[in-house]
N, C-alpha and C positions, 0 to 999 in steps of 0.2 A: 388717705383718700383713695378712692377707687371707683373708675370710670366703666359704665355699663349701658353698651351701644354697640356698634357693630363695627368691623373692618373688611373692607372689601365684599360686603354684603352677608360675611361669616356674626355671628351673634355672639359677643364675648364680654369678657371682665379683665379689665386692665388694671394694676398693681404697679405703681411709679415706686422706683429705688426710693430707699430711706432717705436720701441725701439727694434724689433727683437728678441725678448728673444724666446727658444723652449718651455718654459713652458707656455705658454701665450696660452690663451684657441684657441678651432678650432670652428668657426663659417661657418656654412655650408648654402649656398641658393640652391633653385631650381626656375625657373624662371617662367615666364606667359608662356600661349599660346597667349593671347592678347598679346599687347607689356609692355613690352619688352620679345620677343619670343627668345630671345639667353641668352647665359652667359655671352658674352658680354655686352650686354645690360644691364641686370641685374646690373653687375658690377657699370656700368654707373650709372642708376636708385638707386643704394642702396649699396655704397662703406659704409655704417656703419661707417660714420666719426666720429674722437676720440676715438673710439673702441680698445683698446689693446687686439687684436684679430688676427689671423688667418686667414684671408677670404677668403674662397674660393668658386665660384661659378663655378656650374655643371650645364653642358649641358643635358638637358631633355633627356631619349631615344624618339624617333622616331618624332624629333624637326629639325628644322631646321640646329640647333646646330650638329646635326650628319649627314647632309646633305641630308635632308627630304625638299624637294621643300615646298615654300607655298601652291601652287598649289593642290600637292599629297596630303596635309595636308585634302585641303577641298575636295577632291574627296575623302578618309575616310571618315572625317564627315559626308557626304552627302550617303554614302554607311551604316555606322552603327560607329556612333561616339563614344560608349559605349563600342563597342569590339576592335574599329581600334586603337582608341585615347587613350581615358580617362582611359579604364579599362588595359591595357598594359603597357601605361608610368607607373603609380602607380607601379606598381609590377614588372615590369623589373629595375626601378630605387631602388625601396628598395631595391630587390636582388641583386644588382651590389653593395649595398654602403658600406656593412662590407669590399671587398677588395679595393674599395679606400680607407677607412677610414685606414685601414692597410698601404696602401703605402701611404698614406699622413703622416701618423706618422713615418715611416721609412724616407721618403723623407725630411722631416722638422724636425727631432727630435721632433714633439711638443706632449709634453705629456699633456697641459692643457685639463681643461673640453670641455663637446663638447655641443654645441647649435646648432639648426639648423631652419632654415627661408626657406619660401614658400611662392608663389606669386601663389595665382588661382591655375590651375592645378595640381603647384608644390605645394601647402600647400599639398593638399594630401597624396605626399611624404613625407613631412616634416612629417605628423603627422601619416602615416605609421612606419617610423619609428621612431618617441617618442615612440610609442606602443611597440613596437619589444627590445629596446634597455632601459635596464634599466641605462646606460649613460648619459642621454640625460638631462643637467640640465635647458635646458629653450629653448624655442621652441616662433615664433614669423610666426604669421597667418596671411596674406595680401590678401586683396579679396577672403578670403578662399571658399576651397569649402567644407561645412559642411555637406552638403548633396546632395550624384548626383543626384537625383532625382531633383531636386529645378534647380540644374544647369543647365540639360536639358532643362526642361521648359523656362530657363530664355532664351537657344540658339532656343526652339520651336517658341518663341517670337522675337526675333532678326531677326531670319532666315527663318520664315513666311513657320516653317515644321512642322510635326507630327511626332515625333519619336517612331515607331512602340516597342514597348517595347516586349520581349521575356523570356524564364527563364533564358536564361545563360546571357543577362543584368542586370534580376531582381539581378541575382546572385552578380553581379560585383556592383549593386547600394546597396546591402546590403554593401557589404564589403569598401564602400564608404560610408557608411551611420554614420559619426563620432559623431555626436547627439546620436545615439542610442549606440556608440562605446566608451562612455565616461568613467563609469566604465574600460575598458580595460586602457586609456590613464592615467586613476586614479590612476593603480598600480604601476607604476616609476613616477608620481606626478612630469614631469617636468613644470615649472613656463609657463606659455601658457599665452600670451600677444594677443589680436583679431583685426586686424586695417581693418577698414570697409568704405568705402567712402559715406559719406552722398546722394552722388547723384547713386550711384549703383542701380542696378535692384534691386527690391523686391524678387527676388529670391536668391540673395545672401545677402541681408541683415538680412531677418528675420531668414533664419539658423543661421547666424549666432550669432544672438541673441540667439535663440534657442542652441544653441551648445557654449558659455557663462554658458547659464542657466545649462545647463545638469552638466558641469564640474564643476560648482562653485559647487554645489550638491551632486559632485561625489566625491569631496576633502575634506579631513580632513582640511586644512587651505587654504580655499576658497580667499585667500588673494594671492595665488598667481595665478589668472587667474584674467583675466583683459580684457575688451573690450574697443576700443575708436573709435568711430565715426570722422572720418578725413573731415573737410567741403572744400568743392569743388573740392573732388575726386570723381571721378566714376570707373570703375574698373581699368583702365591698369594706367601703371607708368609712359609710354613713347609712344610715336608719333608711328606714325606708320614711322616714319624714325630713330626710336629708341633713340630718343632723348627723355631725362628725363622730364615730364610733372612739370610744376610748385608743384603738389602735394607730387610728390617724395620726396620733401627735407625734410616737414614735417614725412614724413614715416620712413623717413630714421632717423632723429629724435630721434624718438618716439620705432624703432627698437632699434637703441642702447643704448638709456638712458634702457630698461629693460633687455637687454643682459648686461651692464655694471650692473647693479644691481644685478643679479643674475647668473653671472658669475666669482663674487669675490672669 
């Protein structure tokens, strides 16, 4: 069974443990912007099977998910994707998440540990707030984006544009910039797993090797970060009819075997 409604005004899909216990840890997603672009989707893409978890996936701000057309999506983009898109969701979704995390644990009794997963956009989130939350025991990074710079490039490439770069982007690509932000993610040391698709751009792969490297570096027991290259992924999880790609099962996987490890 799975609950679809909202928490603290955020639009999600809630995943009760297999056994339903309250104490049973909270595992938190944030979705693509690729597909799968909803929570639903997500759901779909990455129900974290066998997981005695929590699951709940949150609808990105300014996603489709909170009723943001496709359309409007790429007319941002195409206006300044750095200030409309990228650099907003990041930072509107961290700030909203202390009071879901509140009413989720009010709403569920669940006092278990909290992990939390990101897909493209949403790893951002995700690892915004590992930073922020010294909670946070294991964090799992799916076509992350390691560095917005790189990411841009890879959409300058896709999208046959030039993205006029300015300070208050340079600003926003710093504080995106989780390579160079690793020392910070190093000080609550949550267990950071990297799932990377062999056939992705080069711009999302090599950060993220790069941002691998910087954390194992940055950790005292470099053992708990971990990258794996997934073959015959490319970035999204799911169709553009949101239906889960053959590559999601292994994601999904390879998600829960290290939340189950590191959420005992």
């Amino acid at each position: 069974m799975q609950f679809t409604d909202s928490v603290a005004g955020v639009p999600s899909v809630t995943v009760p443990p297999p056994n339903g216990r309250a104490d049973a840890p909270v595992v938190v997603t944030w979705h693509l912007l690729d597909a799968p672009r909803t929570h639903q989707g997500m759901a779909a893409a990455l129900p974290l099977n066998g997981l005695d978890a929590w699951r709940v996936h949150l609808a990105l701000p300014r996603s489709i998910g909170r009723g943001v057309s496709h359309e409007q999506m790429m007319r941002w983009g195409f206006e300044d994707a750095v200030m409309n898109i990228q650099g907003p969701i990041m930072d509107e979704a961290a700030a909203e998440f202390p009071a879901v995390l509140d009413a989720l644990r009010d709403r569920l009794g669940a006092g278990g540990p909290l992990a939390v997963v990101g897909g493209s956009m949403g790893s951002a989130v995700a690892q915004q707030v590992a930073i922020d939350r010294p909670d946070v025991a294991a964090a799992v990074l799916i076509s992350p984006i390691a560095q917005l710079r790189a990411a841009v490039r890879a959409n300058e490439v896709r999208f046959g544009i030039t993205y006029p770069w300015h300070a208050a982007a340079e600003a926003v690509a710093d504080r995106q910039d989780f390579v160079a932000r690793a020392g910070e993610t190093a000080r609550n040391a949550p267990a950071v797993r990297i799932l990377v698709g062999a056939q992705d751009d080069e711009h999302i792969r090599e950060p993220a090797a790069e941002l691998h490297a910087a954390l194992a570096a940055a950790y005292t027991d470099p053992a708990r970060i971990d990258l794996v290259t997934v073959p015959g992924m490319a970035h999204a999880l799911a169709g553009e009819d949101e239906q889960p790609l053959p590559c999601a099962t292994e994601v999904d996987r390879l998600a829960a075997e290290w939340l189950r490890h590191h959420l005992r």
